[in-house]
N, C-alpha and C positions, 0 to 999 in steps of 0.2 A: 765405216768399213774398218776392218783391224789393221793398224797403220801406226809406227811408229816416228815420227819427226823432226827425228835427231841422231846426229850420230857423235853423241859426245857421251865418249868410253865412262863417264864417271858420273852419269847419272844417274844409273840401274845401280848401284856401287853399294849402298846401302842397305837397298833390296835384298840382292846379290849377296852379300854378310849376311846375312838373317836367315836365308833359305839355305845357306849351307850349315849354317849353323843349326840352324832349328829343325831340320827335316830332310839332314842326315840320315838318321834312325832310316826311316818309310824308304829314303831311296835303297840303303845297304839292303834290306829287306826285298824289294822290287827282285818279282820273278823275271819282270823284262824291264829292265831298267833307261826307258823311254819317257823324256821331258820335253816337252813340247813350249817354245820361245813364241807365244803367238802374238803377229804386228812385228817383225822385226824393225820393220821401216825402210827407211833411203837406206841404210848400209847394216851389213850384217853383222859389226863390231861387238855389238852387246848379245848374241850370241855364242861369239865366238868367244866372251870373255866369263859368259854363263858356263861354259861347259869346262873351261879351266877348273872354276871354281869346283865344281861339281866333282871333277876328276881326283879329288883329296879326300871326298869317302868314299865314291864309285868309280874306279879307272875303267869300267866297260860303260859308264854313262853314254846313251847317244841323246843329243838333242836335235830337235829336227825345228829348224826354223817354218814357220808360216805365214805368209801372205795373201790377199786375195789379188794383188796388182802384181802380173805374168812379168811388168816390167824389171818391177825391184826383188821378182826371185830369179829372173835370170840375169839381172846383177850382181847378186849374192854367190852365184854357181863359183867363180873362183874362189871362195873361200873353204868349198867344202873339202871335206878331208877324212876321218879315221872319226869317229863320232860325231860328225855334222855334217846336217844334209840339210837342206833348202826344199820346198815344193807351195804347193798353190793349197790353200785353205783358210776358214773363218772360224765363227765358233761351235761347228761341226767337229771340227780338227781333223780335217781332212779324213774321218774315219777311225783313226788308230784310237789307243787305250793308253794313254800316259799315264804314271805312276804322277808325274807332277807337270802342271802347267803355268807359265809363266805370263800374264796378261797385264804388261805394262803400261800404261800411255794410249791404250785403248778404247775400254770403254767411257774414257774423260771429252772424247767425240761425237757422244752419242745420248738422245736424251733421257730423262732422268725414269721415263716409263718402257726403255729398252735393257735397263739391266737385269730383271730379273729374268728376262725368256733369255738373255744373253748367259748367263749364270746357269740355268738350269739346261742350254745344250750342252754347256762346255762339263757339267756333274755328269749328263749322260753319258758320255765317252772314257769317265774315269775308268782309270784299269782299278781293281779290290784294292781297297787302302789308300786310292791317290788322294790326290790335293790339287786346291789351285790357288794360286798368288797373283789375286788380282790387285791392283794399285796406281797410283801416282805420281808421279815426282816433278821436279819443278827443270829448267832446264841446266842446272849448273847441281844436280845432286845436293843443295843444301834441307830443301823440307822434301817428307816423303810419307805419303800413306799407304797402307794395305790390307785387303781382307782375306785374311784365311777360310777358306772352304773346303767341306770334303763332299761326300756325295748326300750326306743329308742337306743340308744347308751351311750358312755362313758361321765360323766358328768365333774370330779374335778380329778385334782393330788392330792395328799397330801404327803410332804415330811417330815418327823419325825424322830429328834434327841436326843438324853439325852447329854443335854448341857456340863454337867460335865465331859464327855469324849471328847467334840467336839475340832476341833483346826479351821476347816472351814468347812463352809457347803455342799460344792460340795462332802466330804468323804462320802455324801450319794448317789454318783456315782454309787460304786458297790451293792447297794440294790436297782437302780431302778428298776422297775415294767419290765416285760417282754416284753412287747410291745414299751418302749420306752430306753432299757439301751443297746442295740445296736446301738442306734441313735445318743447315745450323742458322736456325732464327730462335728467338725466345723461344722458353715453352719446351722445346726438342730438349733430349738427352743430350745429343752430341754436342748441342751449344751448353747444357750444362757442364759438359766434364772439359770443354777448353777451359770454360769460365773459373774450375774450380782447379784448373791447373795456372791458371794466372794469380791466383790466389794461394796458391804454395809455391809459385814462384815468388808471389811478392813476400809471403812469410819467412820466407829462408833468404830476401835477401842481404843478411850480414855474411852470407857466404859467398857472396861474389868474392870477396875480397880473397878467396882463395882459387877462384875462376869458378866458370861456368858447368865443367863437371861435378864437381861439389854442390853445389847448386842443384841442378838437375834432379840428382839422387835421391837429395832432402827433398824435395818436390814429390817425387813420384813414392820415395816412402809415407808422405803426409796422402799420399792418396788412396793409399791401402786400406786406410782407416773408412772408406766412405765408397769405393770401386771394385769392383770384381779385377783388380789387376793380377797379371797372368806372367806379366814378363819378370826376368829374377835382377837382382841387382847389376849382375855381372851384365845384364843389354843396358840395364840406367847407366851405367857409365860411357856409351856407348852413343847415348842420347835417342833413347826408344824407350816408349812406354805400349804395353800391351794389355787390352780388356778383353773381358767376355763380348761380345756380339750385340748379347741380347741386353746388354746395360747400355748401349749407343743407338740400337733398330728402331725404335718406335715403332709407329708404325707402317706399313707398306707403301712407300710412293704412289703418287697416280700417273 
């Protein structure tokens, strides 16, 4: 069920940078500029600090939190306000048409032959142009995955570290995306492209000695030579690297 299990403000945090940053653009554009928080969880925190962010290129953004448990949205009811409302829904979404949806910590619940019908309700519901950011995170915001989608299908991976804890980048193993962190066995894409990020981590490492962002950068620029990477320098610093989709999909789960 969509259910988030934390309420620690700085795990979505990374996410949260990414979707303001990156899909800016589709919200300023939104005829009705409606994002949908689905799963908020035990407390409505990482809503309320979605729509912050949000409010620096849309000041009429509304988010509407989602739940399907009666108890943790009539929880959340003190928090609403002036673009945040709270109500009952799954990945129906309750009906409405968001330009962007936010599915955190959600489908990592659920098994590996439920994503795609979960995926294709929540595409239904797009308003023209929306998206959805479905993903991962670990509980203290240090690894984080997510897949970009629009109403065709799945567009970009994004895999996201806070360098200062990292030792290799495949540790983002156990936050990948639901859809793909059963796969990473030999064989799979996804296990090849950690394995060939451990391998330009190991190659660059005379650059630790200038720290881990330096590092990082030379990693994800030796990747380019061999990946469909998507994301620009200015996120490698940032400690994210982004692909095309269909260079990590294989093929379809059972």
């Amino acid at each position: 069920m969509p259910t988030r299990g934390t309420t620690n403000p700085n795990r979505l945090r990374r996410m949260d940078n990414w979707i303001a940053a990156e899909l800016a653009e589709p919200l300023r554009r939104a005829a009705v500029p409606l994002v949908i928080d689905l799963g908020f969880g035990h407390s409505p925190v990482t809503a309320v600090e979605l729509l912050g962010r949000l409010r620096r290129s849309r000041p009429d953004v509304e988010v509407l939190g989602l739940e399907i448990d009666p108890e943790r949205v009539a929880a959340a009811q003190p928090a609403s306000g002036p673009g945040l409302s709270f109500g009952l829904g799954g990945f129906e979404l309750a009906g409405r048409h968001p330009v962007l949806v936010r599915a955190a910590n959600v489908l990592r619940q659920y098994p590996p032959a439920a994503v795609a019908d979960a995926w294709q309700r929540m595409q239904r519901q797009l308003a023209p142009g929306g998206v959805i950011v479905e993903g991962t995170s670990d509980e203290l915001g240090r690894r984080a995955s997510w897949v970009l989608l629009d109403a065709d299908g799945p567009r970009s991976l994004t895999l996201s570290c806070r360098l200062e804890h990292l030792r290799r980048p495949s540790e983002v193993a156990d936050r990948l995306v639901k859809a793909l962190i059963h796969r990473n066995v030999p064989g799979e894409p996804i296990h090849r492209l950690l394995r060939a990020m451990d391998a330009a981590w190991d190659l660059h490492a005379p650059l630790a000695a200038f720290g881990p962002r330096q590092r990082w950068q030379a990693m994800a620029a030796t990747m380019t030579a061999d990946w469909p990477v998507l994301s620009t320098p200015r996120r490698h610093r940032l400690g994210e690297l982004t692909v095309q989709w269909a260079a990590v999909a294989g093929e379809p789960a059972e």
